[in-house]
C-alpha positions in Angstrom: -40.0 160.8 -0.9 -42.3 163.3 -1.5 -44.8 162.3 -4.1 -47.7 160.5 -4.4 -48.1 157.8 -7.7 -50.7 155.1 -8.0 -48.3 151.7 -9.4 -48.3 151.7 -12.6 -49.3 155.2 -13.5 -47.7 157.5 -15.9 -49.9 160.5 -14.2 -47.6 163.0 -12.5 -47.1 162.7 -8.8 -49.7 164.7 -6.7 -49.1 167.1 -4.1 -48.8 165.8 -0.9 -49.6 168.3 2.3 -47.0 170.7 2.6 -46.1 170.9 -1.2 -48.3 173.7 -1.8 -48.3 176.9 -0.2 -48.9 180.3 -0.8 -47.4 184.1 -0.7 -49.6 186.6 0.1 -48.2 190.2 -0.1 -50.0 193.5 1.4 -48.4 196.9 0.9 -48.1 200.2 3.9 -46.7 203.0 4.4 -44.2 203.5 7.2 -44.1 206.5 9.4 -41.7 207.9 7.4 -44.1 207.9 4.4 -41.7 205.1 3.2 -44.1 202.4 1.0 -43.6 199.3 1.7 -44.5 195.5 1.3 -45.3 192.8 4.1 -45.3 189.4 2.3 -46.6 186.1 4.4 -46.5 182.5 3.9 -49.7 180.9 3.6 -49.7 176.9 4.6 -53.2 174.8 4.2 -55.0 177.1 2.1 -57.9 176.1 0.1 -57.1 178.6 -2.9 -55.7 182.2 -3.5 -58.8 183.9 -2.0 -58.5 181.4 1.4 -55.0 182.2 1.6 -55.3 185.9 1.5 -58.1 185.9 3.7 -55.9 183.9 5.8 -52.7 186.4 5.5 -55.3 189.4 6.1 -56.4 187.9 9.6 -52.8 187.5 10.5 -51.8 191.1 9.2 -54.6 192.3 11.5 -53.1 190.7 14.5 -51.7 192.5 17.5 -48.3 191.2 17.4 -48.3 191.9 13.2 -49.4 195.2 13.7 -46.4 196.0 16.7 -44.0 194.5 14.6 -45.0 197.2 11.7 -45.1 199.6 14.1 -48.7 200.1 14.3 -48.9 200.7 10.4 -51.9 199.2 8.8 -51.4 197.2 5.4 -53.8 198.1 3.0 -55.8 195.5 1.8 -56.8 196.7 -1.4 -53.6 196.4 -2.9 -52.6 192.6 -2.5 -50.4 190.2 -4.3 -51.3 186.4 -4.1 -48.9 183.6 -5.4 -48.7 179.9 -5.5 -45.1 178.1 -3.8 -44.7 175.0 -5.4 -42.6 172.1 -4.3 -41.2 170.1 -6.6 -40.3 166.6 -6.7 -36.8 167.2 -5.9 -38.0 169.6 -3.0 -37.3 172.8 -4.5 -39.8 176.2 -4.1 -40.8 177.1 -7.2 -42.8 180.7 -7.3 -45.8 181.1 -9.4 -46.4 183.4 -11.7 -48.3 187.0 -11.6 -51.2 187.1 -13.3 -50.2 188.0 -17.2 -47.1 188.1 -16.0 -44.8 185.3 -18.8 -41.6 183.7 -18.7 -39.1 183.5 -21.3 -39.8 180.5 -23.5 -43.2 180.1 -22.3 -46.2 179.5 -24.5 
């Protein structure tokens, strides 16, 4: 099972390592002049601004770099989200920021 609930508690279960990750996008330009985004996975993070530091290191890598075929990301144009497990084990995505679902309040 993948929660954590104190007997006897209503409270909602917390989030166990692992249940929280995040997606951290960065956007570049192929040699074609194509635009394009590079999204990673960010495990272990201590908030949005750890994991894209986190996902910025990793861009910056040589293998990252090769695989994008030497194209650098641009790094003022990110897009940081929370992944969400829920108790049934599903990925939820967070939202955007202002960004509102239908129904939502």
């Amino acid at each position: 099972m993948n929660s954590a609930r104190s007997s006897g508690s209503d409270a909602p279960p917390q989030a166990l390592h692992g249940d929280e990750q995040w997606l951290v996008g960065f956007r570049f330009r192929t040699a074609t002049g194509t635009l394009m985004r590079h999204y990673y996975v960010v495990p272990r993070a201590a908030g949005a601004e750890h994991a894209a530091q986190l996902a910025a290191q990793r861009a910056r890598s040589a293998g990252e770099r090769e695989r994008r075929a030497f194209a650098l990301v641009d790094e003022r144009w990110i897009e940081v989200r929370r992944l969400r497990r829920s108790v049934v084990g599903d990925w939820r995505l967070g939202l955007r920021p202002g960004e509102w679902r239908t129904g939502s309040v």
